[in-house]
C-alpha positions as a printed Julia matrix, in Angstrom:
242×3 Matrix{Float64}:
 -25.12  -33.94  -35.31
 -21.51  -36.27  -35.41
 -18.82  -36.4   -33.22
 -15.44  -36.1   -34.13
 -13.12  -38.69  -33.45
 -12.42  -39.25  -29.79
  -8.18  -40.35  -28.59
  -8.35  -42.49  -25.9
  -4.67  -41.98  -25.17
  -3.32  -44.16  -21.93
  -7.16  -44.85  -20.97
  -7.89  -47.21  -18.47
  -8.87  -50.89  -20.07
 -12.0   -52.2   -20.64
 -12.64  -54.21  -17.69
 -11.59  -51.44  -15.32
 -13.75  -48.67  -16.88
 -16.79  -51.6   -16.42
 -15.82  -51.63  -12.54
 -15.85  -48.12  -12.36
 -19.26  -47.36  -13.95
 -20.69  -50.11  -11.89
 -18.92  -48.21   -8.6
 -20.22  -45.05   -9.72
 -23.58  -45.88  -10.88
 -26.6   -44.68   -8.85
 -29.59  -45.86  -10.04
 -29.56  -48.93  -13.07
 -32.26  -50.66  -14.95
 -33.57  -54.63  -13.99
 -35.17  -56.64  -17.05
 -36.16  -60.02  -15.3
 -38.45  -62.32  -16.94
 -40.33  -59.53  -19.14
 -40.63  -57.42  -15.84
 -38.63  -54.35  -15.98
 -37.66  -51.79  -12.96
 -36.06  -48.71  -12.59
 -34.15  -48.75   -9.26
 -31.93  -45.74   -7.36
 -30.11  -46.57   -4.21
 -30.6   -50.21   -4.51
 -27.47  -51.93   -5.5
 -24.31  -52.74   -4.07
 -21.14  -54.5    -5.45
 -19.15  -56.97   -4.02
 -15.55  -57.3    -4.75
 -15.71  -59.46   -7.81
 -18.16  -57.81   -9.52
 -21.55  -60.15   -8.29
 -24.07  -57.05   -7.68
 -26.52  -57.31   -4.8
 -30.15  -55.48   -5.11
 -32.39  -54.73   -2.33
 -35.69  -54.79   -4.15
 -39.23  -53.98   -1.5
 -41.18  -57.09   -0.83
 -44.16  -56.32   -3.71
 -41.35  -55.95   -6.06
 -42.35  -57.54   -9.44
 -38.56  -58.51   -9.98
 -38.54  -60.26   -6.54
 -41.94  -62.17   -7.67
 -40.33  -63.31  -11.05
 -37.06  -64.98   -9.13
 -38.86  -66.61   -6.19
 -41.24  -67.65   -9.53
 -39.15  -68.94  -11.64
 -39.2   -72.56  -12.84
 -35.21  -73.18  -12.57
 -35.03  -70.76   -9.17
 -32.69  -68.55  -10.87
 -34.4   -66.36  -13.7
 -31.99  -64.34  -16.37
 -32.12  -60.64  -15.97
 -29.93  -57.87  -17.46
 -29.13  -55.06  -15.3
 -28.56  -51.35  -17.68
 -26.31  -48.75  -15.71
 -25.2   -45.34  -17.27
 -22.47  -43.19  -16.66
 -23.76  -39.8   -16.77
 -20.99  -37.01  -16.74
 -21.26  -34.39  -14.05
 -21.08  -31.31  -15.69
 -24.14  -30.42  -17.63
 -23.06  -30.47  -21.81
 -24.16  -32.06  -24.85
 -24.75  -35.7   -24.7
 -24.02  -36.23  -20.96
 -24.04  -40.37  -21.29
 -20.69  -41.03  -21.15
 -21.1   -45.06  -20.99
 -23.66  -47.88  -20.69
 -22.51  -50.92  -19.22
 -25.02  -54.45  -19.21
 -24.65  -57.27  -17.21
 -26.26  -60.6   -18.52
 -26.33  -63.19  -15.86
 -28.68  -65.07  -13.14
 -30.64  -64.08  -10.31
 -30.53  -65.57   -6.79
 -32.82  -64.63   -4.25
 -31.7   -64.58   -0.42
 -34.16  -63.15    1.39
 -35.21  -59.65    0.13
 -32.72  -59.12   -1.67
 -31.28  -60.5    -4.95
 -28.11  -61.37   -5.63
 -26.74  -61.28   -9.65
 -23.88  -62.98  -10.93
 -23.03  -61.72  -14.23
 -22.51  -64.22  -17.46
 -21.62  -61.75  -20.07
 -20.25  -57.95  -19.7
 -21.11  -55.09  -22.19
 -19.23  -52.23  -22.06
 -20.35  -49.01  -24.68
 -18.34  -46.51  -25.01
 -18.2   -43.73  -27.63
 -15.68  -45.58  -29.29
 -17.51  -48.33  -29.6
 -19.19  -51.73  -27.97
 -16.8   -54.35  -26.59
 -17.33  -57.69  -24.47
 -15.81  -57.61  -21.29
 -13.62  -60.9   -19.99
 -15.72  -61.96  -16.93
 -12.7   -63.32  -15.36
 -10.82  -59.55  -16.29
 -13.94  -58.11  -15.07
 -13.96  -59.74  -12.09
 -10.25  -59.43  -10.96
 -10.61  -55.1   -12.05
 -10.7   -53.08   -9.53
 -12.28  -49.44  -10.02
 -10.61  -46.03  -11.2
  -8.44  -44.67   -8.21
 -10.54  -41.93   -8.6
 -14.04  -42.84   -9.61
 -15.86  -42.13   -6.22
 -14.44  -37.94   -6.25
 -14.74  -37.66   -9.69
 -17.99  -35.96  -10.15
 -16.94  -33.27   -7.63
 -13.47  -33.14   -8.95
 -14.72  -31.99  -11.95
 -18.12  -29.65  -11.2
 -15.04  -27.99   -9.29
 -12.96  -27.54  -12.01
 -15.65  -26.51  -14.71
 -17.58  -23.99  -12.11
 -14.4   -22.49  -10.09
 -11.3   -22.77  -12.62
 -13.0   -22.03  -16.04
  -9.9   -19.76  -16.43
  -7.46  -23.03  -16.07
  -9.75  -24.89  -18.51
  -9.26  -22.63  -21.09
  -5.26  -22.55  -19.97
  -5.64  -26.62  -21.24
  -6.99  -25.96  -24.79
  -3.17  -25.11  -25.35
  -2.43  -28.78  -25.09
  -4.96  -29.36  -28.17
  -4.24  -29.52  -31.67
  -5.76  -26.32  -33.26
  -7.82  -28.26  -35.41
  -9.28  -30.2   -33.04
 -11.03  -26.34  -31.36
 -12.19  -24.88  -34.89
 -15.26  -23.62  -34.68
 -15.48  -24.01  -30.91
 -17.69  -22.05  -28.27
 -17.07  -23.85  -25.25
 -14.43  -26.07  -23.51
 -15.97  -28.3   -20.27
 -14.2   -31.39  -18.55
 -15.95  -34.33  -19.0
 -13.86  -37.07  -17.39
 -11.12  -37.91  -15.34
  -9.5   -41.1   -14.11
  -5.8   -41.81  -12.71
  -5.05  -41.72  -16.67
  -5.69  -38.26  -17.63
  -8.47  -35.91  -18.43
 -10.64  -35.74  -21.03
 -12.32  -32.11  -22.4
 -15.62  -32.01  -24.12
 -15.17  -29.39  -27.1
 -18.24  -28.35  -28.38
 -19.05  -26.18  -31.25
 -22.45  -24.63  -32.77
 -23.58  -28.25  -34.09
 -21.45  -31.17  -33.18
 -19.07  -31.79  -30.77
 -15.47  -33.53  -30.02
 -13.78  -35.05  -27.22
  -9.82  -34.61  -26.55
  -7.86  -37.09  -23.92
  -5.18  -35.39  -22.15
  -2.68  -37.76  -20.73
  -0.97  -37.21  -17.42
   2.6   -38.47  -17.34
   2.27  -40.65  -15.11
  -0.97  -42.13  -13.41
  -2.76  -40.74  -10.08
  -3.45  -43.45   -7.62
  -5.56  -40.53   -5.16
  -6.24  -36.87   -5.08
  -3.23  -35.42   -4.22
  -1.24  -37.24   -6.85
  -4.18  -36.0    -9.48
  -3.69  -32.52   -8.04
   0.4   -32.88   -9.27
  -0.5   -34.12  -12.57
  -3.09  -30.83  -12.76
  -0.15  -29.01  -12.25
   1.91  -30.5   -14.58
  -0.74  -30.17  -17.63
  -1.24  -26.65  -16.26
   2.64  -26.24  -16.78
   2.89  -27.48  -19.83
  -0.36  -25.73  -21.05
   1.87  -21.91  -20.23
   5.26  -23.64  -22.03
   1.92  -23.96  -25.01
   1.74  -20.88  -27.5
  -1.61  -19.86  -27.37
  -4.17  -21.4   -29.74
  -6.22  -19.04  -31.36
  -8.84  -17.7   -29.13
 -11.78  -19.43  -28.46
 -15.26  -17.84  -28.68
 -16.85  -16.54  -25.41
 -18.03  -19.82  -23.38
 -21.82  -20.2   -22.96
 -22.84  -20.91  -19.52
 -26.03  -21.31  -20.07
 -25.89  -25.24  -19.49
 -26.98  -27.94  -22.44
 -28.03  -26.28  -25.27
């Protein structure tokens, strides 16, 4: 099952989206001199991108770095963006960071050599020093109630949006969901009976906070009722991923 061809349309750049994933980011994955651990809760990120990780004291990974030959082992560190709102293919992102351990007491602290951003789009190389000057998405920490509000309380303004879309872009579709939203715009997952399609809808002008994102709803919204009506969707399912 494809995906159609996704717009990216006043997107943030790459380095930013790589900050925000990293913000966002619960759990990742550690691959440290062929030891590999799946953490939650553990990391935290310091302002130019270095990523602290509390690890327990019989941590393998904590082993390999007070271990290792040189003092600082290599590791990679794997986080995923997972989208909030239960769909098809809920990995939005996967962002790796290639760098060096250092250990300071139990906790190690990772400063990243090369950046790997994946995107549906397509893999790109991050500039460390872009990386490291990016600051998150405005909006990154409130997006994932942002939108589990918008898909389970304003299904009816959802569907208002598919107005903005081109009418070839919702053939065949049987449900509409938001999948994304930064101070850019807001992106809808369209999915039909076997593949499925992403559409960027651009705000006008970007939302540093909430209340400026709640405007440039408003605005779509607006401009969604100016819309003649695209020709009706099918009945959404609401049964979750199918």
């Amino acid at each position: 099952m494809g995906d159609d061809s996704h717009s990216w349309t006043a997107a943030p750049a790459a380095a930013e989206r790589a900050r925000s994933v990293l913000a966002a980011a619960w759990s990742c994955a550690v691959t440290a001199e062929g030891t590999r651990e799946e953490l939650v809760g553990a990391h935290t990120v310091a302002e130019d991108g270095r990523v602290t990780v509390a690890v327990p004291e019989d941590s393998a990974l904590l082993g390999a770095a007070i271990c290792a030959p040189r003092g600082e082992p290599s590791a990679v560190l794997e986080f995923a963006d997972v989208a909030p709102v239960p769909l098809r293919s809920r990995i939005r992102a996967r962002l790796w960071l290639a760098g060096w351990f250092a250990v300071e007491e139990d906790r190690l602290v990772f400063t990243p050599t090369r950046v790997v951003l994946r995107r549906p789009s397509g893999a790109v190389v991050v500039d460390l020093d872009e990386f490291a000057a990016a600051e998150p998405d405005p909006l990154t920490t409130a997006e994932a109630r942002l939108l589990t509000h918008l898909a389970d309380c304003h299904a009816d303004a959802v569907e208002r949006l598919t107005r903005l879309v081109e009418p070839d872009s919702l053939h065949g579709a049987v449900r509409v969901q938001p999948l994304a939203v930064d101070r850019h715009g807001l992106t809808l997952r369209i999915e039909r009976a076997r593949a499925h399609g992403d559409v960027r809808l651009a705000f006008h002008r970007p939302a540093d906070d909430v209340a400026q994102l709640t405007e440039r709803m408003h605005v779509l919204l607006s401009q969604a009722a100016a819309a003649s009506c695209p020709r009706a969707l099918q009945r959404q399912r609401t049964d979750g991923d199918r």
